[in-house]
FIDREN-311117 format. One line per 5 residues: their letters; for each residue x, y negated, z negated of N, C-alpha, C. Coordinates in nm, 3 decimals. Example, Ala and Ser with C-alpha at 12.3 -4.5 7.8 and 13.67 -1.06 7.14 Angstrom:
// residues 2
as	1.319 0.569 -0.780 1.230 0.450 -0.780 1.320 0.330 -0.780; 1.285 0.225 -0.708 1.367 0.106 -0.714 1.290 -0.003 -0.787
END
This chain:
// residues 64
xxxxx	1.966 -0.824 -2.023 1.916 -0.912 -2.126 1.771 -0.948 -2.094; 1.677 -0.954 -2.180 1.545 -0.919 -2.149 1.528 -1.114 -2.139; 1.555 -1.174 -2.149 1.553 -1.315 -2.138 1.551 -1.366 -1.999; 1.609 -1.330 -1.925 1.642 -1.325 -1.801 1.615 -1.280 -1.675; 1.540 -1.143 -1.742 1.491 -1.026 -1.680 1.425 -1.124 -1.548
xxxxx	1.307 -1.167 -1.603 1.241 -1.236 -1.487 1.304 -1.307 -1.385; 1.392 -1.404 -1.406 1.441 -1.498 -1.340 1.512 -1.457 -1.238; 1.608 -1.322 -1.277 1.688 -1.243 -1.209 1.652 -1.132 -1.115; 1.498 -1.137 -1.141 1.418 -1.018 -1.104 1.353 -1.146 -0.974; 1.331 -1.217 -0.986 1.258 -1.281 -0.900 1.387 -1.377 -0.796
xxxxx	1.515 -1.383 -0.813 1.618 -1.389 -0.737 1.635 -1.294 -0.660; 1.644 -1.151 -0.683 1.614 -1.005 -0.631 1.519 -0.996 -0.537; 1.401 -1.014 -0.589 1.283 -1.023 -0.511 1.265 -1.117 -0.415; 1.307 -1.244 -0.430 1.365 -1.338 -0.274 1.445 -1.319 -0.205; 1.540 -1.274 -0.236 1.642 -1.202 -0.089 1.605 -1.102 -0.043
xxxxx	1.512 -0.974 -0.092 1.442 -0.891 -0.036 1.372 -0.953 0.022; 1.274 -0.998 0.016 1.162 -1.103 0.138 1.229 -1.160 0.213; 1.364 -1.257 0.230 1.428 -1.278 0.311 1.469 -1.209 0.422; 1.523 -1.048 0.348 1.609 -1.010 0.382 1.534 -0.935 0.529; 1.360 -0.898 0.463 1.264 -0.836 0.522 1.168 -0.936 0.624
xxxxx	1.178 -1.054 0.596 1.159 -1.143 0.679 1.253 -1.170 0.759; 1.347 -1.153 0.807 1.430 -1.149 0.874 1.499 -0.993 1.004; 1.402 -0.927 0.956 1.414 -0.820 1.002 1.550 -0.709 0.978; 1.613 -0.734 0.875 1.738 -0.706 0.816 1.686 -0.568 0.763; 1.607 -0.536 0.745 1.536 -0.430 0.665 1.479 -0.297 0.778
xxxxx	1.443 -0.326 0.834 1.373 -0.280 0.947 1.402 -0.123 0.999; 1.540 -0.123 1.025 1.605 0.030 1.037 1.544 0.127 0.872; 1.614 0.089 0.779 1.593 0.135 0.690 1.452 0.200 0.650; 1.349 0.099 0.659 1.210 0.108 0.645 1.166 0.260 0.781; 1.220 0.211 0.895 1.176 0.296 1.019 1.264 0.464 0.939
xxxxx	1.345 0.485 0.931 1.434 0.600 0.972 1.399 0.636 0.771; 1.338 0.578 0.649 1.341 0.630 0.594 1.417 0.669 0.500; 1.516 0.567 0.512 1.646 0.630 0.437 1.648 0.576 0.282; 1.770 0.615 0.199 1.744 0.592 0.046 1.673 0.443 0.057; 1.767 0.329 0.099 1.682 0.196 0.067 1.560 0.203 0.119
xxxxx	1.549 0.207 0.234 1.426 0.235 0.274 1.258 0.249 0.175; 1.311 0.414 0.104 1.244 0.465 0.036 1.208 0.365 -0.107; 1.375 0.313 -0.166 1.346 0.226 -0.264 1.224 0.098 -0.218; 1.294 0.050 -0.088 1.176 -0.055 -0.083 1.010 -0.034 -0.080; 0.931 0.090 -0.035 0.814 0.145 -0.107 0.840 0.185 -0.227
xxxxx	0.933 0.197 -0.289 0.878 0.215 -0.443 0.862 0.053 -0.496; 0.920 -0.030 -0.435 0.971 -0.127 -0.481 0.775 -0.210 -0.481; 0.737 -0.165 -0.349 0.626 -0.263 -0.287 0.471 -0.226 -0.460; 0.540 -0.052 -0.445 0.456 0.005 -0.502 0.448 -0.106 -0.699; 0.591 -0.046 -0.746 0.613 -0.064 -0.846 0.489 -0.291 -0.868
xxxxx	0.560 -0.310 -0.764 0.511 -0.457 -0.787 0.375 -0.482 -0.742; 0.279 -0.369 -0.730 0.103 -0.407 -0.719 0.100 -0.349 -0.895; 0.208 -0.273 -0.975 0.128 -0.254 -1.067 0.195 -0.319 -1.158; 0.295 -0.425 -1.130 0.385 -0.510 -1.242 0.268 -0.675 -1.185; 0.236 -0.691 -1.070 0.079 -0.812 -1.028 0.015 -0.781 -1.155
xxxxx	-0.061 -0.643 -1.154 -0.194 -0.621 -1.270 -0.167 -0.675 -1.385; -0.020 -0.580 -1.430 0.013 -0.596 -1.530 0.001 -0.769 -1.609; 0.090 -0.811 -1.482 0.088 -0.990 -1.522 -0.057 -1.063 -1.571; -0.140 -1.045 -1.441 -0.237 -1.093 -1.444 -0.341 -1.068 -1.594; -0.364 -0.955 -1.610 -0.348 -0.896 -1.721 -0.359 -0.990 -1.891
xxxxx	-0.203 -1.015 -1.855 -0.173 -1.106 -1.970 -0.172 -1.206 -1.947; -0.224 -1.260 -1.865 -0.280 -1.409 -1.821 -0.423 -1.427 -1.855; -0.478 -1.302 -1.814 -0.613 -1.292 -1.887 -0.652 -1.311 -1.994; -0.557 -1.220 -2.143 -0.567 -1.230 -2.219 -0.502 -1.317 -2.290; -0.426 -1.435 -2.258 -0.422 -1.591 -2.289 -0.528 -1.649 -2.311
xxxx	-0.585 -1.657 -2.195 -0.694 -1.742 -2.130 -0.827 -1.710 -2.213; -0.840 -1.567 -2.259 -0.966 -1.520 -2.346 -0.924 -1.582 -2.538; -0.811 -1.551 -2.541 -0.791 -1.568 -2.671 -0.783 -1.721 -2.679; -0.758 -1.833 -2.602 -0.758 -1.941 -2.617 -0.853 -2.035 -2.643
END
């Protein structure tokens, strides 16, 4: 449900930082494996979902 998306996306995204602050992650990241791999797509995907945001924060801020 696209309503939610965020809220649920950013619940997601705190237990990953947890999970990676905690060193829970660590094997995975080293040896490469599927999660592993997801979590660089993951790092990746979210420098270009930042732009994106910022973005439309910009264009608030201009049109206002």
């Amino acid at each position: 449900m696209t309503y939610c998306a965020a809220e649920n996306t950013l619940r997601a995204m705190e237990q990953l930082v947890e999970l990676l602050s905690d060193g829970e992650k660590n094997t995975d990241i080293e040896k490469r494996t599927r999660e592993g791999r997801a979590l660089e797509d993951i790092m990746y995907l979210s420098l270009d979902l930042s732009r994106l945001i910022q973005d439309k924060i910009d264009e608030q801020t201009y049109d206002n």
